[in-house]
C-alpha beads as a LAMMPS data file, in Angstrom:
LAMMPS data file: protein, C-alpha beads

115 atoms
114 bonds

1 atom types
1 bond types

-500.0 500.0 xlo xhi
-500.0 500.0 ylo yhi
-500.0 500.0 zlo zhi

Masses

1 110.0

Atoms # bond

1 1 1 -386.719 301.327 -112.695
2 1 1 -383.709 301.375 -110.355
3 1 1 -382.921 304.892 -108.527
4 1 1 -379.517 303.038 -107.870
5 1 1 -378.019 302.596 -103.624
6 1 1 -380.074 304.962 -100.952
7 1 1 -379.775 302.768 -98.341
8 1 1 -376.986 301.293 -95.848
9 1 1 -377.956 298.999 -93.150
10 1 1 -375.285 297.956 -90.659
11 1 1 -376.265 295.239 -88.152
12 1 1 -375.208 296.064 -84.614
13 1 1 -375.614 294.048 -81.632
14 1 1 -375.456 297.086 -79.206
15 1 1 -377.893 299.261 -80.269
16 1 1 -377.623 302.337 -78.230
17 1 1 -373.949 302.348 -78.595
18 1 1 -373.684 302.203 -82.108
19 1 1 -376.671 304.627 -82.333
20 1 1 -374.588 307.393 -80.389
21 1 1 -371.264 306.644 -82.286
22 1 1 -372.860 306.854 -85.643
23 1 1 -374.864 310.388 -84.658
24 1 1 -371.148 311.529 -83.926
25 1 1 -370.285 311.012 -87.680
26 1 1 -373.381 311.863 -88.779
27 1 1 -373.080 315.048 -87.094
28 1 1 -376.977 314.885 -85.855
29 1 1 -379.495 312.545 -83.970
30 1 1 -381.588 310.038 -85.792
31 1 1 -384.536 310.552 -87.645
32 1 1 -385.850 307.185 -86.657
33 1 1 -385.307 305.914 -83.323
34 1 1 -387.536 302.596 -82.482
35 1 1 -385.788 299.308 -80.388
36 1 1 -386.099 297.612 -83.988
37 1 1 -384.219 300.342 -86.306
38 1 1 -381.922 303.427 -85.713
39 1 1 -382.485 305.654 -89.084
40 1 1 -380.163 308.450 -89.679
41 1 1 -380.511 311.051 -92.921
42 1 1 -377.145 312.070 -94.097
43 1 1 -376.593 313.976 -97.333
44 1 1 -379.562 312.142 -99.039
45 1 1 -377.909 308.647 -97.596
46 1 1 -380.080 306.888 -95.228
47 1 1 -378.018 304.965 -92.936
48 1 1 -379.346 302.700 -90.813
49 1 1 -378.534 300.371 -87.435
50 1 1 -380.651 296.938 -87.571
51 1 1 -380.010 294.671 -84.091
52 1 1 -381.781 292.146 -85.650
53 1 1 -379.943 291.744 -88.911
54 1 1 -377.599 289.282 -87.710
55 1 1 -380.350 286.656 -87.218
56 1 1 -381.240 287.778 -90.612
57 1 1 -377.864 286.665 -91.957
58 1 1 -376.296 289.943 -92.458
59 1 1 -373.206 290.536 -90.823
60 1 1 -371.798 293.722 -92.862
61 1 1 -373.055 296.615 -94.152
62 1 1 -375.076 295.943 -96.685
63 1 1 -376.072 298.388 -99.373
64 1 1 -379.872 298.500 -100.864
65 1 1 -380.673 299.028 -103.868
66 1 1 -384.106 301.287 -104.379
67 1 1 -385.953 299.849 -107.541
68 1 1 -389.637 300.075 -108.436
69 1 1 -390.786 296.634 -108.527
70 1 1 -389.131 294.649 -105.259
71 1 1 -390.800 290.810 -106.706
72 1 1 -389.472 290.915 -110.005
73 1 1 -386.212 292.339 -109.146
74 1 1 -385.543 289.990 -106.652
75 1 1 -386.962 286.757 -108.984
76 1 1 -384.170 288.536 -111.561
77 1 1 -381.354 288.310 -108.804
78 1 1 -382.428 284.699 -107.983
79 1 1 -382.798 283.643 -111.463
80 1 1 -378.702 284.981 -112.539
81 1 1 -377.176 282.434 -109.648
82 1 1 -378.317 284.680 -106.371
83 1 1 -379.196 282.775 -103.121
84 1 1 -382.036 284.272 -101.354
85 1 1 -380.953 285.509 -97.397
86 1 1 -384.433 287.554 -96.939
87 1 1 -387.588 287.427 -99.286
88 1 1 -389.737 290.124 -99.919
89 1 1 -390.947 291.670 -96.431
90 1 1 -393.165 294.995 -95.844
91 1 1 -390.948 296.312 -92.935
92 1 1 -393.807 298.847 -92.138
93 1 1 -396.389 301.235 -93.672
94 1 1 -395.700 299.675 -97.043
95 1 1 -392.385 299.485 -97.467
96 1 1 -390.488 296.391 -98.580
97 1 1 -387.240 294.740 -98.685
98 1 1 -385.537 291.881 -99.549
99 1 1 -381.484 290.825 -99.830
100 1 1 -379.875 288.272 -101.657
101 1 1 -376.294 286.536 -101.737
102 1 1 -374.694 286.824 -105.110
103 1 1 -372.049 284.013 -106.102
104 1 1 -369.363 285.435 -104.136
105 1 1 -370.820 286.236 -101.374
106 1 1 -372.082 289.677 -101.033
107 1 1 -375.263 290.920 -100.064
108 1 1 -377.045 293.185 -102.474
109 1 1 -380.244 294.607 -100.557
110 1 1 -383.151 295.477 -102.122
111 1 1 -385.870 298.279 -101.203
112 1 1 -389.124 299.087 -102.432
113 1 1 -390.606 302.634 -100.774
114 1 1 -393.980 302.879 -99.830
115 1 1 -396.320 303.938 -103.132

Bonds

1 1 1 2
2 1 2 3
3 1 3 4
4 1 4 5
5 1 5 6
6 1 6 7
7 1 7 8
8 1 8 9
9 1 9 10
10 1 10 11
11 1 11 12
12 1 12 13
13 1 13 14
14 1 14 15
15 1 15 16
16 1 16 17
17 1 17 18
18 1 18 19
19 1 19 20
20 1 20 21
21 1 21 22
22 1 22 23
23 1 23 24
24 1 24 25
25 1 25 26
26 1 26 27
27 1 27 28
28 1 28 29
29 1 29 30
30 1 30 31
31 1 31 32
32 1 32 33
33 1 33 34
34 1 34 35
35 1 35 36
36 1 36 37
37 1 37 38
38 1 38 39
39 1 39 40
40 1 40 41
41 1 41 42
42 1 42 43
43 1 43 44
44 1 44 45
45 1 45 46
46 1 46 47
47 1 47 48
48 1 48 49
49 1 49 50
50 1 50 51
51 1 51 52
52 1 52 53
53 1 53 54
54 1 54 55
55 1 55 56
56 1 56 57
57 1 57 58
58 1 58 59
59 1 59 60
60 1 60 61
61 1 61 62
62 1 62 63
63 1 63 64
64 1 64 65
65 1 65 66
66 1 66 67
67 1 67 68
68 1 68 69
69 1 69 70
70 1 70 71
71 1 71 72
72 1 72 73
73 1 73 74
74 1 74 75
75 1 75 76
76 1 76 77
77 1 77 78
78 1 78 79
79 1 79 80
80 1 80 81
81 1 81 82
82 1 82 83
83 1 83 84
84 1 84 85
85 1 85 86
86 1 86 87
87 1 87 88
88 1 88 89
89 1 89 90
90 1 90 91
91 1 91 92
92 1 92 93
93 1 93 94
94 1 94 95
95 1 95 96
96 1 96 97
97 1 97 98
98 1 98 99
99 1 99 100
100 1 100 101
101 1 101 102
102 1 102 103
103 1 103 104
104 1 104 105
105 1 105 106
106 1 106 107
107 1 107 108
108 1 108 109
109 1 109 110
110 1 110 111
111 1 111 112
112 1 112 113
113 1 113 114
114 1 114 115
């Protein structure tokens, strides 16, 4: 099952600044607020500011995808032409993620919430 795009990630190399410029278009502070991951809830959109996505190989927002079953998704993506940038991780309490490169070079981001 695929409950289609929830999540945006954009990588930022200045944390706190990007955390207080996106709060001003958010129009609220984060819901998640750790050194690792800025989370902000707007309008059912999670958006999100990763400082460590560009060692990741993310450079650009990159939307994820929420789907039921992260492995087999993923093994899909890879198996239609998809380069893998990030295999299956559990980011925390559960949840996972993983983002692949599709033939022209977008990242599609995948998410799999916490059962």
């Amino acid at each position: 099952m695929n409950e289609g795009v929830k999540t945006i990630i954009f990588p930022v190399r200045d944390l706190d600044r990007a955390k207080r410029l996106l709060a001003v278009v958010a129009g609220g502070e984060p819901h998640m607020d750790e050194p690792y991951y800025v989370g902000f809830k707007v309008a059912g959109q999670d958006v999100g500011l990763d400082p460590n996505a560009h060692g990741k190989g993310l450079t650009h927002p990159t939307p994820y995808w929420h789907v039921d079953d992260i492995r087999a998704k993923y093994q899909e993506l890879l198996d239609e032409g998809a380069t893998s940038v990030q295999g299956v991780q559990d980011v925390g309490g559960g949840k996972l993620v993983a983002s692949v490169r599709d033939v022209d070079g977008n990242v599609i981001g995948l998410i799999q919430p916490k059962s």
